[in-house]
KEMIVEX-906837 format. One record per atom (N, C-alpha, C): x, y, z; residue number from 1; atom name; residue in three letters. Coordinates in nm, 4 decimals, always signed. Example, Ala and Ser with C-alpha at 12.3 -4.5 7.8 and 13.67 -1.06 7.14 Angstrom:
{X: +1.3190&Y: -0.5690&Z: +0.7800&nr: 1&atom: N&rest: Ala} $
{X: +1.2300&Y: -0.4500&Z: +0.7800&nr: 1&atom: CA&rest: Ala} $
{X: +1.3200&Y: -0.3300&Z: +0.7800&nr: 1&atom: C&rest: Ala} $
{X: +1.2850&Y: -0.2250&Z: +0.7080&nr: 2&atom: N&rest: Ser} $
{X: +1.3670&Y: -0.1060&Z: +0.7140&nr: 2&atom: CA&rest: Ser} $
{X: +1.2900&Y: +0.0030&Z: +0.7870&nr: 2&atom: C&rest: Ser} $
***
This chain:
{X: +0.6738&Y: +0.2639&Z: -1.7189&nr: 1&atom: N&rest: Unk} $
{X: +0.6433&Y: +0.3186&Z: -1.5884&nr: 1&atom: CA&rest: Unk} $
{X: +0.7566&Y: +0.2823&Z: -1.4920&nr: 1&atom: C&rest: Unk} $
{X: +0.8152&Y: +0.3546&Z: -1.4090&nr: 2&atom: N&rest: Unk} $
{X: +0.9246&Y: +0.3661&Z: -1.3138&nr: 2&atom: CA&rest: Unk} $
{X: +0.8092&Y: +0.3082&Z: -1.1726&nr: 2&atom: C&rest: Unk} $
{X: +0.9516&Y: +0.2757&Z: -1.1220&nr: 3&atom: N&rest: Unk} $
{X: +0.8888&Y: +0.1843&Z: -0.9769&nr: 3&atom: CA&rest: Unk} $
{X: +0.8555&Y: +0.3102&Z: -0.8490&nr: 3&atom: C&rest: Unk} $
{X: +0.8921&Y: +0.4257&Z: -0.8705&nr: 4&atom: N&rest: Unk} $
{X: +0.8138&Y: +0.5127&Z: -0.8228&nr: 4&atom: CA&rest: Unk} $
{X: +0.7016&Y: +0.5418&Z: -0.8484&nr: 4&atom: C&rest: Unk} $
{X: +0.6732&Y: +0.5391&Z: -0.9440&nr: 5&atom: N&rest: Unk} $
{X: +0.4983&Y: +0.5912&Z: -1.0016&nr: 5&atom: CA&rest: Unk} $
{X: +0.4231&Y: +0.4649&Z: -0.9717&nr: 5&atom: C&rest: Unk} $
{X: +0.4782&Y: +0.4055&Z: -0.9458&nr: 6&atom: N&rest: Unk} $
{X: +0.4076&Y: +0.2550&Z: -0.9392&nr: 6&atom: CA&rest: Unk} $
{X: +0.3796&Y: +0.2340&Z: -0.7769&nr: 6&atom: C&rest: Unk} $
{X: +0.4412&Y: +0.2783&Z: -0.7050&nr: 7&atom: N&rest: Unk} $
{X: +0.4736&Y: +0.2668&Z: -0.5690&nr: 7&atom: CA&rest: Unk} $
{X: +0.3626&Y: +0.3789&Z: -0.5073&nr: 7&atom: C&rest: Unk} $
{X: +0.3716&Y: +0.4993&Z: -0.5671&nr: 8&atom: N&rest: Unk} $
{X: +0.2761&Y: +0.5902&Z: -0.5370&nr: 8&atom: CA&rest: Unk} $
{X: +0.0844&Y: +0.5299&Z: -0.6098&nr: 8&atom: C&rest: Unk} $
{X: +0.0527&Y: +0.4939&Z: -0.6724&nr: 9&atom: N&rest: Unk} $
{X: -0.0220&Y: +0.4021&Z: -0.7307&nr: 9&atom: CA&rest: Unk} $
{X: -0.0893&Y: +0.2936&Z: -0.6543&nr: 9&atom: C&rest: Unk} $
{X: +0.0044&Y: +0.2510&Z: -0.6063&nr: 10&atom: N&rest: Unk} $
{X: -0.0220&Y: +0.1398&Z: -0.4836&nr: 10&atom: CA&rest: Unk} $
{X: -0.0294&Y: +0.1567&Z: -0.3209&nr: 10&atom: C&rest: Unk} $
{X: +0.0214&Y: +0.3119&Z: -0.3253&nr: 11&atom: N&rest: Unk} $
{X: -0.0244&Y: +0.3707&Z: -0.2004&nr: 11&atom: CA&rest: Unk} $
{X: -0.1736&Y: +0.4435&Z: -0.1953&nr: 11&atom: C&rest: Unk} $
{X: -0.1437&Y: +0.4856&Z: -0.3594&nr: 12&atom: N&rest: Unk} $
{X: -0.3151&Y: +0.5308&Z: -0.3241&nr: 12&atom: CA&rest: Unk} $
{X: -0.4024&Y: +0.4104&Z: -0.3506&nr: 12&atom: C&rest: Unk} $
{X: -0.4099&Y: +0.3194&Z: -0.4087&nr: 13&atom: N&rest: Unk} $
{X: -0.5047&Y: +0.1759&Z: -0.3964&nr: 13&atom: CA&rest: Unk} $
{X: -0.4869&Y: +0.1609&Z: -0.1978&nr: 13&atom: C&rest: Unk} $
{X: -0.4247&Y: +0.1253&Z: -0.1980&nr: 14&atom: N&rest: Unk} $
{X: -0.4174&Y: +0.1082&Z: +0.0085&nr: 14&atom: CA&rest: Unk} $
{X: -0.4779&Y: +0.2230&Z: +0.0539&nr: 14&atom: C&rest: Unk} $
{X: -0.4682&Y: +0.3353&Z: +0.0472&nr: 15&atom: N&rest: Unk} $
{X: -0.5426&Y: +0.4349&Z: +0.1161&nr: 15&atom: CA&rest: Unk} $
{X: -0.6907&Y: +0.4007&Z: +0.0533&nr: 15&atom: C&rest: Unk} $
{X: -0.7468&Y: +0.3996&Z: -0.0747&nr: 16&atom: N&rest: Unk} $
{X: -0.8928&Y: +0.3735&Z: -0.0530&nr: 16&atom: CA&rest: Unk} $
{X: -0.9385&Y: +0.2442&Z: +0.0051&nr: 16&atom: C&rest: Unk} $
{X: -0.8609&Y: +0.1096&Z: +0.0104&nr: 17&atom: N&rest: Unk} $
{X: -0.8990&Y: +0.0063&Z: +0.0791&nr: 17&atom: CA&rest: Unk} $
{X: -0.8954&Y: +0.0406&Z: +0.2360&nr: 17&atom: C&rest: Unk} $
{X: -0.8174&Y: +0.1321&Z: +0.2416&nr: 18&atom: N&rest: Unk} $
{X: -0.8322&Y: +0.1630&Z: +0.4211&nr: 18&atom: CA&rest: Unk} $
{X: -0.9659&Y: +0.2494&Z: +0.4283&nr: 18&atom: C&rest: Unk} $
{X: -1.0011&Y: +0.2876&Z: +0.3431&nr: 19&atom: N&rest: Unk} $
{X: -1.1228&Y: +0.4155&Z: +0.3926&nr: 19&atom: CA&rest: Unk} $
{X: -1.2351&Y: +0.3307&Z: +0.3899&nr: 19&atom: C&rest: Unk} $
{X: -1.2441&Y: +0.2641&Z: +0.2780&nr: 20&atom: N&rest: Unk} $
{X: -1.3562&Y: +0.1177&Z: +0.2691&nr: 20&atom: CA&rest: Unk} $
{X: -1.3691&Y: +0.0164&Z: +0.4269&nr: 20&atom: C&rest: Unk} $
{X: -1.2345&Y: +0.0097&Z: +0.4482&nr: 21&atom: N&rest: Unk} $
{X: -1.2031&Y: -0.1043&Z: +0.5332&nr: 21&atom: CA&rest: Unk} $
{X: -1.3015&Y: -0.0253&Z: +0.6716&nr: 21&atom: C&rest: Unk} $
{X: -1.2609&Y: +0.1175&Z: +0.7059&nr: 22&atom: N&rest: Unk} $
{X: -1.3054&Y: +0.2055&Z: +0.8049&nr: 22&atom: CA&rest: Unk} $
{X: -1.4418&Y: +0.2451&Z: +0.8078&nr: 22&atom: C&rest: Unk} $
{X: -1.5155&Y: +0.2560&Z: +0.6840&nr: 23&atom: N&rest: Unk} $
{X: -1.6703&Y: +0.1983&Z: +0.6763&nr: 23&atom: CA&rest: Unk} $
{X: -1.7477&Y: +0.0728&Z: +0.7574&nr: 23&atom: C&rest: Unk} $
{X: -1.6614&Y: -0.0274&Z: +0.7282&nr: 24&atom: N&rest: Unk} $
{X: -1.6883&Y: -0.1623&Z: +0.7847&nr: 24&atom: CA&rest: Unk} $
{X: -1.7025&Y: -0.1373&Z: +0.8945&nr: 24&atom: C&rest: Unk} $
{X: -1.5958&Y: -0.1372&Z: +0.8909&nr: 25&atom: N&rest: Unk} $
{X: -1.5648&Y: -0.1007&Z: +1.1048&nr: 25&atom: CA&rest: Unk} $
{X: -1.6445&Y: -0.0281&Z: +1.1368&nr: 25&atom: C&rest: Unk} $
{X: -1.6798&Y: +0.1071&Z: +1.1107&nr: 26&atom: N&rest: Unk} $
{X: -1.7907&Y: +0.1810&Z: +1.1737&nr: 26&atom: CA&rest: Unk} $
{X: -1.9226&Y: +0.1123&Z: +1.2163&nr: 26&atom: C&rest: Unk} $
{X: -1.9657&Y: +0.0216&Z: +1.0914&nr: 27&atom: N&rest: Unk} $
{X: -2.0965&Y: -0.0822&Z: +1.1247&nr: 27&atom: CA&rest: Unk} $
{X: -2.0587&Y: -0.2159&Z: +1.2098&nr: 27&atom: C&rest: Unk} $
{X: -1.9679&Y: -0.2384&Z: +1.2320&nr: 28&atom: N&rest: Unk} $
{X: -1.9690&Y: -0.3148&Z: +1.3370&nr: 28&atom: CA&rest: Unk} $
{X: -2.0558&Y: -0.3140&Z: +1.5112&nr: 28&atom: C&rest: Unk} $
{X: -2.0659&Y: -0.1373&Z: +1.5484&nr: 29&atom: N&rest: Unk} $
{X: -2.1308&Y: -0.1649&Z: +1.6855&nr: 29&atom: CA&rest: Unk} $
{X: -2.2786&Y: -0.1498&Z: +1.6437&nr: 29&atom: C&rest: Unk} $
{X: -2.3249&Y: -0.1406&Z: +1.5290&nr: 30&atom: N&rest: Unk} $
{X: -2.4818&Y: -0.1239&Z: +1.5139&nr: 30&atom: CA&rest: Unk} $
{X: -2.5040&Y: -0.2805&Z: +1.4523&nr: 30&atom: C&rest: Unk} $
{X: -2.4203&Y: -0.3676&Z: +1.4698&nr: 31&atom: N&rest: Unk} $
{X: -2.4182&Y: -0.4827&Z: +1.3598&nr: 31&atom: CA&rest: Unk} $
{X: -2.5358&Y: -0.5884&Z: +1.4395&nr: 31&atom: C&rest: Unk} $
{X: -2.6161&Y: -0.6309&Z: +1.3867&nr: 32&atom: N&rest: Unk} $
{X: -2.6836&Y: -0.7402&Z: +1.5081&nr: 32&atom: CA&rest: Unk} $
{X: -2.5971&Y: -0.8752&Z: +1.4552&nr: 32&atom: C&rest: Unk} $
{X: -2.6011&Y: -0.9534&Z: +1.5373&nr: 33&atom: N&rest: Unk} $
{X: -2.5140&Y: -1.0828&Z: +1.5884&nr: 33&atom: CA&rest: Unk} $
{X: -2.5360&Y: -1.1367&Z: +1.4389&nr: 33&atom: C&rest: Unk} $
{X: -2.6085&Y: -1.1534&Z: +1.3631&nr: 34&atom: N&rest: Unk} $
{X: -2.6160&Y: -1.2997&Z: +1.2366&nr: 34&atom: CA&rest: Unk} $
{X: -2.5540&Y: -1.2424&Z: +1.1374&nr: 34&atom: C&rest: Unk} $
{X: -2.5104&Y: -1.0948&Z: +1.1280&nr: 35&atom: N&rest: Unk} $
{X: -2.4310&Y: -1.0142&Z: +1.0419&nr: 35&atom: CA&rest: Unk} $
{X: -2.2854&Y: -1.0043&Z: +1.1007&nr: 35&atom: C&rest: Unk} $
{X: -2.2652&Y: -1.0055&Z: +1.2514&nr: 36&atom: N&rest: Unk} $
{X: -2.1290&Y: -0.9909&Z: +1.3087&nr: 36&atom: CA&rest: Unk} $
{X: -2.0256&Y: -1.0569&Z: +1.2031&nr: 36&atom: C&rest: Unk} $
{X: -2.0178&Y: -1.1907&Z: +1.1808&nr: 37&atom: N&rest: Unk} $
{X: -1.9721&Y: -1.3215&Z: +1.1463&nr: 37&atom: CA&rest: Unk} $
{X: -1.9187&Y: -1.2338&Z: +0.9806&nr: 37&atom: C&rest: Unk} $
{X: -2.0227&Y: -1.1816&Z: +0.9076&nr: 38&atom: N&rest: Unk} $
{X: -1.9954&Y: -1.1513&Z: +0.7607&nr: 38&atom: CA&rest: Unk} $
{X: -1.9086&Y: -1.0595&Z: +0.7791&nr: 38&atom: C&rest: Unk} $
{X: -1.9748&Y: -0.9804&Z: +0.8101&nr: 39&atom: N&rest: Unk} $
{X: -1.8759&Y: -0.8130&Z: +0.8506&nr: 39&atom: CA&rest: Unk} $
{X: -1.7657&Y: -0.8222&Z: +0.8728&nr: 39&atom: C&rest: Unk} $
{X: -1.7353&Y: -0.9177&Z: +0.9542&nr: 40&atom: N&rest: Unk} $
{X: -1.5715&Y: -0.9491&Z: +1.0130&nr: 40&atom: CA&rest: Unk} $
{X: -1.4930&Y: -0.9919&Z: +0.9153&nr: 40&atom: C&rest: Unk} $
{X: -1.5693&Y: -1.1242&Z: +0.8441&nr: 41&atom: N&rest: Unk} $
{X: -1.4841&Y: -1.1684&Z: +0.7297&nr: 41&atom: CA&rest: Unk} $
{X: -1.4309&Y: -1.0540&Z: +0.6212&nr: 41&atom: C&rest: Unk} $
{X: -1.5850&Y: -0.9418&Z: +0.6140&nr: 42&atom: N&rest: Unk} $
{X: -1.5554&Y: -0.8755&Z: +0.5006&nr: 42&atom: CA&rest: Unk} $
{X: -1.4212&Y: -0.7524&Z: +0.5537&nr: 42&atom: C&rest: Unk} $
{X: -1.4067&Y: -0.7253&Z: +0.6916&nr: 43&atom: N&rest: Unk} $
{X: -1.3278&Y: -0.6473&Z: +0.6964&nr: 43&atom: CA&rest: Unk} $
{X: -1.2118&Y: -0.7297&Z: +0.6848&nr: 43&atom: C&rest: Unk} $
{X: -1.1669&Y: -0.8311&Z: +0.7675&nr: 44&atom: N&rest: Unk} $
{X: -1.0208&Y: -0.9343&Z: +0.7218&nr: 44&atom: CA&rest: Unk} $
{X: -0.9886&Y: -0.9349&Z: +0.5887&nr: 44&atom: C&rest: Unk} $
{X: -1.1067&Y: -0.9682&Z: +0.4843&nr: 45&atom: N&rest: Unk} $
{X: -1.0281&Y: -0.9322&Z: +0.3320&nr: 45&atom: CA&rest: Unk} $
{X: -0.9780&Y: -0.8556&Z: +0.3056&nr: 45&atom: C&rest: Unk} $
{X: -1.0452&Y: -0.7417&Z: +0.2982&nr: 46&atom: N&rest: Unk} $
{X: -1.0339&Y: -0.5795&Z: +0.2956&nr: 46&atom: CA&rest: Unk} $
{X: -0.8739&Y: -0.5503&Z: +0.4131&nr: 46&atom: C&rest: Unk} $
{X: -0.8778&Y: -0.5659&Z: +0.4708&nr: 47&atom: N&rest: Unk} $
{X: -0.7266&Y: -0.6011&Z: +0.5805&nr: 47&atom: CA&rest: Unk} $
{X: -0.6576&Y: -0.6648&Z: +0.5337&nr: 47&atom: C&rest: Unk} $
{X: -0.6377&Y: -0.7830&Z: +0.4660&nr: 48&atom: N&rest: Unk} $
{X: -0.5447&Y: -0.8237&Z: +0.3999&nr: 48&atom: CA&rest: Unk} $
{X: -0.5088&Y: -0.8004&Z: +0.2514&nr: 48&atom: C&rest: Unk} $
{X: -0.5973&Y: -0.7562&Z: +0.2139&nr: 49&atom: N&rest: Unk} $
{X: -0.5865&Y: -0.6499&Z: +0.0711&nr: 49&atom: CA&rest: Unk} $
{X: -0.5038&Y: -0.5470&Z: +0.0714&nr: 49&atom: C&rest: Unk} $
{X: -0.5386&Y: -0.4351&Z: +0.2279&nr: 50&atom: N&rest: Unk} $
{X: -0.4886&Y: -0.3818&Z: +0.2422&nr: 50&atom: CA&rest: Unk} $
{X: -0.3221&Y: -0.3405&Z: +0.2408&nr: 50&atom: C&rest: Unk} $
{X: -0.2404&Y: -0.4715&Z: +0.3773&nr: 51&atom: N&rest: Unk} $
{X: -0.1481&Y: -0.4750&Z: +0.3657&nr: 51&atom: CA&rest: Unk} $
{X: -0.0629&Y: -0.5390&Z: +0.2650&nr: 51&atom: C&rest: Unk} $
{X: -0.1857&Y: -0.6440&Z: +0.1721&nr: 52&atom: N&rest: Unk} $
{X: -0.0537&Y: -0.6354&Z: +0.0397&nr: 52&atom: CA&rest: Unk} $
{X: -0.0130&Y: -0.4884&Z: -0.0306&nr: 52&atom: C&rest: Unk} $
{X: -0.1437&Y: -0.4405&Z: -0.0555&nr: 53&atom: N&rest: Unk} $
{X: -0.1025&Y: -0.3305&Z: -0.1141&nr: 53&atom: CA&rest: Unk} $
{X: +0.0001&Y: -0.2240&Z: -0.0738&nr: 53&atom: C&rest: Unk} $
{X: +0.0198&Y: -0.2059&Z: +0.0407&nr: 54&atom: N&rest: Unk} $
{X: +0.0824&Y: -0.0925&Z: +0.1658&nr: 54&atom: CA&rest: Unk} $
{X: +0.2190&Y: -0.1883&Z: +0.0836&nr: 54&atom: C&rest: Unk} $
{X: +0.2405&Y: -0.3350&Z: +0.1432&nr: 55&atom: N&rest: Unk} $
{X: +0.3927&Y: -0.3570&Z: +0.1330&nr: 55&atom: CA&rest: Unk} $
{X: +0.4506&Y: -0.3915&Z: +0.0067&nr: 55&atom: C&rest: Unk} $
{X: +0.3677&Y: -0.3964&Z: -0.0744&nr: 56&atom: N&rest: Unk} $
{X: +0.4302&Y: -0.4063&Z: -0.2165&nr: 56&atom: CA&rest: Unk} $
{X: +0.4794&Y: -0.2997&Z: -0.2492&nr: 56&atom: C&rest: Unk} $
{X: +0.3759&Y: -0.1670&Z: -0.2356&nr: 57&atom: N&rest: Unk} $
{X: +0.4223&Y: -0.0127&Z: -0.2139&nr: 57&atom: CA&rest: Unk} $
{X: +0.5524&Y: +0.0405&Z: -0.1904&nr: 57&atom: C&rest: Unk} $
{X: +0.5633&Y: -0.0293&Z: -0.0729&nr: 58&atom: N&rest: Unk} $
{X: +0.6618&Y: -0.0061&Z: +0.0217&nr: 58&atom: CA&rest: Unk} $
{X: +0.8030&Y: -0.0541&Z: -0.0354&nr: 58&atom: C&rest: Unk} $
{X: +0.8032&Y: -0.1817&Z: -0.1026&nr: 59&atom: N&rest: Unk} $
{X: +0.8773&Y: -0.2566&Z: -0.1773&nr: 59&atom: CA&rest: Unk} $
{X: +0.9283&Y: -0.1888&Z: -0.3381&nr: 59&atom: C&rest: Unk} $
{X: +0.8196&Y: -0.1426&Z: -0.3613&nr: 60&atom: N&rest: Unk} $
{X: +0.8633&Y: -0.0547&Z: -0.4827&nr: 60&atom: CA&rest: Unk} $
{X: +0.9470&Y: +0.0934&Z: -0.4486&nr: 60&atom: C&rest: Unk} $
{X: +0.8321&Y: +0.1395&Z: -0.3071&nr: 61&atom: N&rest: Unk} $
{X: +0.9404&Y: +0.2641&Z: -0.3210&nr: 61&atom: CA&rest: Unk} $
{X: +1.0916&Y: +0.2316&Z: -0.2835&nr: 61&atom: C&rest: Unk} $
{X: +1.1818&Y: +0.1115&Z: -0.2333&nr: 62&atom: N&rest: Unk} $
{X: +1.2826&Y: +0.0811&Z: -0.2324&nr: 62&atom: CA&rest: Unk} $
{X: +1.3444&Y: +0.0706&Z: -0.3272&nr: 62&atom: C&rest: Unk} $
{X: +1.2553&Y: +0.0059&Z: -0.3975&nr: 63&atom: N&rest: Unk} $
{X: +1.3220&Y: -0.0220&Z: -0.5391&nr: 63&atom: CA&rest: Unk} $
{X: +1.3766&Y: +0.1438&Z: -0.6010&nr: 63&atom: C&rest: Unk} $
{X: +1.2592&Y: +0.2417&Z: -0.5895&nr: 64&atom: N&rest: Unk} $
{X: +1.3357&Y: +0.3209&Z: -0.6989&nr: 64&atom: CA&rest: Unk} $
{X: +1.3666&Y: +0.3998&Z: -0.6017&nr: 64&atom: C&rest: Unk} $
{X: +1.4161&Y: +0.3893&Z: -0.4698&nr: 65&atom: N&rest: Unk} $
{X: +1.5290&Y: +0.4628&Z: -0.4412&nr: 65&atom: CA&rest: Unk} $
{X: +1.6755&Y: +0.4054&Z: -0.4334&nr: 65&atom: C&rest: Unk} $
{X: +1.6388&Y: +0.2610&Z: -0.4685&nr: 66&atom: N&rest: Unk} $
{X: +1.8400&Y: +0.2209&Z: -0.4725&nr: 66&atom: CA&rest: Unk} $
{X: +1.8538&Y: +0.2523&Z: -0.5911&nr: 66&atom: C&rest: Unk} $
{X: +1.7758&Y: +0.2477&Z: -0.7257&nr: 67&atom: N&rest: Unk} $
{X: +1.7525&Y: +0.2782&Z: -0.8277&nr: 67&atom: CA&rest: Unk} $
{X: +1.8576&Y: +0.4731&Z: -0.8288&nr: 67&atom: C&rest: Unk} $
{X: +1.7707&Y: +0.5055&Z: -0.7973&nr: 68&atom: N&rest: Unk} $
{X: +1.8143&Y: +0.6682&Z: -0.8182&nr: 68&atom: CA&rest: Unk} $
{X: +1.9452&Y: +0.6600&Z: -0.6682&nr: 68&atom: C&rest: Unk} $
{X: +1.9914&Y: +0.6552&Z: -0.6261&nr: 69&atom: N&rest: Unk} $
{X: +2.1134&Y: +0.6336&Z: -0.5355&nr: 69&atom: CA&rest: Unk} $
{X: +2.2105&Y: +0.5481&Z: -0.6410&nr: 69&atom: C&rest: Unk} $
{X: +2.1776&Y: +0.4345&Z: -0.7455&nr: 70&atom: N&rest: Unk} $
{X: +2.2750&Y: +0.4116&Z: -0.7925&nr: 70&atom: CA&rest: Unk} $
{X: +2.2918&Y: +0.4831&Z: -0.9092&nr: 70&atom: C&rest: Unk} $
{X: +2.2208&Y: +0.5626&Z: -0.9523&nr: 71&atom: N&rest: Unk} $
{X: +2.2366&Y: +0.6570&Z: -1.0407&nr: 71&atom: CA&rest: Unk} $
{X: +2.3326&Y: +0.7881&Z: -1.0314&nr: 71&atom: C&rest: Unk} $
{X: +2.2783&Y: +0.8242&Z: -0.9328&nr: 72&atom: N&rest: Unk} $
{X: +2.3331&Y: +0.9730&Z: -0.8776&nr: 72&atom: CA&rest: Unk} $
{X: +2.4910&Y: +0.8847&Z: -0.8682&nr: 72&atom: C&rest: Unk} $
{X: +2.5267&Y: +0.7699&Z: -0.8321&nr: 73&atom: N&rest: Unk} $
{X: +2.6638&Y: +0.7056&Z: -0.7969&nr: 73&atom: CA&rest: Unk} $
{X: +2.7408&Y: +0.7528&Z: -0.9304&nr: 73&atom: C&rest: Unk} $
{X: +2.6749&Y: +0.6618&Z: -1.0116&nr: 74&atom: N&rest: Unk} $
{X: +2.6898&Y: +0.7017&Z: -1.1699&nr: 74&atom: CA&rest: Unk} $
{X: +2.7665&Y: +0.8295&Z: -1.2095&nr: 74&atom: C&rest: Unk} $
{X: +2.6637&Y: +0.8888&Z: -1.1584&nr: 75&atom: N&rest: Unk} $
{X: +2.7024&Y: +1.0234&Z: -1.2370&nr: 75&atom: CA&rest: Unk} $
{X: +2.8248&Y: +1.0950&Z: -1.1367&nr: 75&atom: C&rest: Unk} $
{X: +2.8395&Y: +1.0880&Z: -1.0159&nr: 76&atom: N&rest: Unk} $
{X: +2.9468&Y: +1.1317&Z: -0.9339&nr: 76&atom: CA&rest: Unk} $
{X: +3.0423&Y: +1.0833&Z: -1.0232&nr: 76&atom: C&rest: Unk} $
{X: +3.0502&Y: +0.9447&Z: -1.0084&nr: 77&atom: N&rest: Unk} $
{X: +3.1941&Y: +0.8589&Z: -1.0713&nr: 77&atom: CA&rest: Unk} $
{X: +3.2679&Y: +0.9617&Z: -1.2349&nr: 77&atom: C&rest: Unk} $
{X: +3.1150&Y: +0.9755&Z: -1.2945&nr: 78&atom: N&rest: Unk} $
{X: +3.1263&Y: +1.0441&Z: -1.4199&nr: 78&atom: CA&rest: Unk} $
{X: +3.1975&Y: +1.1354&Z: -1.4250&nr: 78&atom: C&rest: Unk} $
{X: +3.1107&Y: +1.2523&Z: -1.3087&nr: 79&atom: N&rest: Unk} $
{X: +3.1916&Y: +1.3642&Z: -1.2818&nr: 79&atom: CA&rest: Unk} $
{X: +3.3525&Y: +1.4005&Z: -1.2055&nr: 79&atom: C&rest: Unk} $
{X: +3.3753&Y: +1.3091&Z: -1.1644&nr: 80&atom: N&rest: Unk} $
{X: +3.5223&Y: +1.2928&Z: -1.0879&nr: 80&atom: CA&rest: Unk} $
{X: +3.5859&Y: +1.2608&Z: -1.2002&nr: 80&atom: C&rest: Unk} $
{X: +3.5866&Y: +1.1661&Z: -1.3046&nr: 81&atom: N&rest: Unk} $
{X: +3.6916&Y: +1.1392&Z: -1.3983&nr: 81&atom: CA&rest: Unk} $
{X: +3.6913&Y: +1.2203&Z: -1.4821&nr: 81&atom: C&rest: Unk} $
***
């Protein structure tokens, strides 16, 4: 597996932890007070789940674009000589 497919993979894992995460949140203003406390925690996980996933993502799609930039280099060099 290439660090693009992997990157796209991990963007869609972050997009369903955000839609989950946006559930939470919705029950927050119907929340009565002895649930506030859980809810919160459970959205902070879900939030920090989140942004690993987003920046690892993010980290991969770098990866396979210096990846394919040093490729395409490659092949210029190829084609000039």
């Amino acid at each position: 597996m290439d660090y693009f497919t992997m990157s796209q993979e991990y963007f869609r894992d972050a997009d369903a932890i955000h839609k989950t995460m946006r559930k939470y949140e919705a029950k927050l203003s119907g929340c009565r007070k002895e649930n506030l406390e859980k809810l919160n925690s459970t959205i902070a996980s879900y939030r920090y789940i989140y942004y690993d996933l987003y920046n690892t993502a993010k980290l991969l799609l770098k990866r396979a674009q210096k990846i394919e930039s040093k490729t395409e280099k490659e092949k210029e060099n190829k084609d000039a000589a």
